[in-house]
N, C-alpha and C positions, 0 to 999 in steps of 0.2 A: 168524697170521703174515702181513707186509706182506710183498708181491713187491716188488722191484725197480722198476718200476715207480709202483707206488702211492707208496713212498717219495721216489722224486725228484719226483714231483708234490707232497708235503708241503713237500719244500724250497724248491720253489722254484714259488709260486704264482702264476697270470697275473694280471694286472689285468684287472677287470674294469668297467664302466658307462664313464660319461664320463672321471674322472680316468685310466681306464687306455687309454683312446684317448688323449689328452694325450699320455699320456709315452709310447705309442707312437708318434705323429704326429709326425715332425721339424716340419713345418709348422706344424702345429697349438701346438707349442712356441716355434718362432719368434716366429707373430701376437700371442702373449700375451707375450712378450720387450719384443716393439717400442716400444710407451709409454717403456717405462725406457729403450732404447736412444737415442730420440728426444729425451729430454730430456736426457741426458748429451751427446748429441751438441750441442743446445742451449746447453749451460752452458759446453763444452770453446770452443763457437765465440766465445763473449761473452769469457771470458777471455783468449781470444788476440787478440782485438780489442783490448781491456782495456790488455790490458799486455804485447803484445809486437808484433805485426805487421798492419796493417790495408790494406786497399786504397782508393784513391781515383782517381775520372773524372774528367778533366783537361776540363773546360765552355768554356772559351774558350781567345785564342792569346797572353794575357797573356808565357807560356813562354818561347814558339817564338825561336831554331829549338830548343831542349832539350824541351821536351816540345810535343806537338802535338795538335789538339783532337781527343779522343776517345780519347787515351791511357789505357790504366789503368796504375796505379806503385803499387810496398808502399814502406810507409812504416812502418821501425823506430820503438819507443817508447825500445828497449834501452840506444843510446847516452846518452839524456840521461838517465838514471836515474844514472853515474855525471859528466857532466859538461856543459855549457852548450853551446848553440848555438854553432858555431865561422862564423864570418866565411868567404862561398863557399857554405854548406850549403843545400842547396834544401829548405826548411820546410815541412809545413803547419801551418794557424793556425788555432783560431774567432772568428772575427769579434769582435774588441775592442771593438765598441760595446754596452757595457750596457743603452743603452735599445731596443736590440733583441731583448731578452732576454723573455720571455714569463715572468709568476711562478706558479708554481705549488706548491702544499703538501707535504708531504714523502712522503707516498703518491701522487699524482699525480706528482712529479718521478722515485720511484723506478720505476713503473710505464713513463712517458715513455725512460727509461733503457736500460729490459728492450726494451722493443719495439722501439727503436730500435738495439740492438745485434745483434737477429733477423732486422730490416731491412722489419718490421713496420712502423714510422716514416719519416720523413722526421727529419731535425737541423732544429732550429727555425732555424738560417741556414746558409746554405753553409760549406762550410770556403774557407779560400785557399790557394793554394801560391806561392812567393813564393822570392828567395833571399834571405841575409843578407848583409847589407852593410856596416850600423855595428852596431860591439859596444856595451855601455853604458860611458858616458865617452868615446866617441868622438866626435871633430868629423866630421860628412858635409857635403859640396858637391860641386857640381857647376861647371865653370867650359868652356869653349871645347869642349864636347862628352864630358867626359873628367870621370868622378870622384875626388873625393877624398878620402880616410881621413886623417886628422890629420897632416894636408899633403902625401902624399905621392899620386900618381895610382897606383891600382890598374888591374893586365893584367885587362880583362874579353874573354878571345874567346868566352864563352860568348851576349854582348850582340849583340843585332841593332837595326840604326840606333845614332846618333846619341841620349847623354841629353842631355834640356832643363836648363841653367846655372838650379841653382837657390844663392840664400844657403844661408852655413851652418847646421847647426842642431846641438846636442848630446845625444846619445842618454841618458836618465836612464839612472838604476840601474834593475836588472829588464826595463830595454824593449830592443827590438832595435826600429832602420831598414833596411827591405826593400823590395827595386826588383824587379819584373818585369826578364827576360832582353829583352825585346821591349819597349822603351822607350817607343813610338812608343805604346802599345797597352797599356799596363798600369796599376791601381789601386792604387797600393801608394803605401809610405808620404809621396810627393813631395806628394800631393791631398788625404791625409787633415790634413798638416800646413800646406797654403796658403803653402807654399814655390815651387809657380811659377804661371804665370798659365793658369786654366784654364776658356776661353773655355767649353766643354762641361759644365762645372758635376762632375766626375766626383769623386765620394764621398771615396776611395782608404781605407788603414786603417789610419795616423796613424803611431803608433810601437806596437811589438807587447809588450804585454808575458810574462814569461818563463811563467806560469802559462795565457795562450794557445795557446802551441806544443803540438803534438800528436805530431809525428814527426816524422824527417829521410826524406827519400825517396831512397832509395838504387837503385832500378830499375825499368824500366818493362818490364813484363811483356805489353801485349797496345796493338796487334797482335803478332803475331810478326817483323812485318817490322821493327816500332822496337824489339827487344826492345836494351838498352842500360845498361849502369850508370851511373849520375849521380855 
């Protein structure tokens, strides 16, 4: 006849060698957790990147005075999944020139993707940030310091300086025309399009088209001191 004893040891047996250190070890549990946790953590980041909110370093004073260099800003994916860049919106772009584009095979591009959303990567060119200005079908000019939307002078107090009087031009279907805040000082689409005279040779990046656009930036989140909604 089992004692009392004896019995509840039948019921309920210790673990014993390696596995039963495991599951007795909270720690020992955790370090074997971590892999899996690490790469979920990985995938949750890439997605959100992906397709909802990303951040981006503001490199020069293109902006200013609305963003200033060294800013970081989130920039939503969310709005334009139901509707188009709205005229005013401060955008980022990837760089519209194609033959800046590096070609790579569909395992090397998927690869290039992954690491670059881990931040494993560099982007094969910078993004831009820029605001909008002409929607498509729009006529844009610039005349006596002061721009024009299909003829009528748009209120920019978000502009620092004076824009340079350039001809008109007509934005296609798909494309948007985007002007840096900071006139005096910005790449955007006046240089890319050879709309005014540009002693300095500066690139700019023509007219943007709609499959470009990356996000709207809605806040600038660091420093703390600029911290600001756009």
């Amino acid at each position: 006849m089992k004692t009392e004893t004896e019995r509840t040891a039948l019921a309920s047996p210790e673990p014993d060698g390696e596995a039963g250190q495991k599951r007795r070890n909270p720690v020992i549990r955790f370090l074997g957790e971590m892999p899996g946790l690490i790469l979920m953590s990985l995938l949750l980041a890439i997605l959100i990147k992906t397709f909802l909110v990303q951040a981006f370093y503001i490199p020069s004073g293109s902006m200013e005075n609305t963003l200033k260099v060294n800013d970081r800003v989130l920039v939503t994916k969310v709005p334009y999944y139901f509707h188009d860049p709205e005229r005013g919106d401060v955008i980022v772009f990837e760089d519209p020139d194609p033959n800046k584009q590096p070609k790579r095979s569909a395992i090397g591009g998927a690869v290039h993707w992954l690491f670059q959303g881990i931040g494993f990567q560099k982007p094969d060119n910078e993004d831009f940030i820029k605001r909008v200005i002409g929607l498509p079908g729009d006529e844009v000019l610039a005349k006596n310091g002061k721009v024009f939307v299909n003829g009528v002078a748009i209120s920019e107090p978000y502009a620092r300086g004076t824009t340079t009087d350039f001809d008109k031009v007509i934005v296609p279907d798909g494309m948007y025309f985007v002007l840096g805040d900071n006139r005096g000082n910005s790449m955007d689409s006046r240089f890319g399009l050879g709309v005014v005279a540009d002693p300095q040779k500066m690139p700019g990046v023509g007219f943007i088209p709609r499959d470009n656009v990356v996000g709207k930036a809605f806040v600038v989140v660091w420093p703390s001191s600029d911290w600001s909604r756009l």
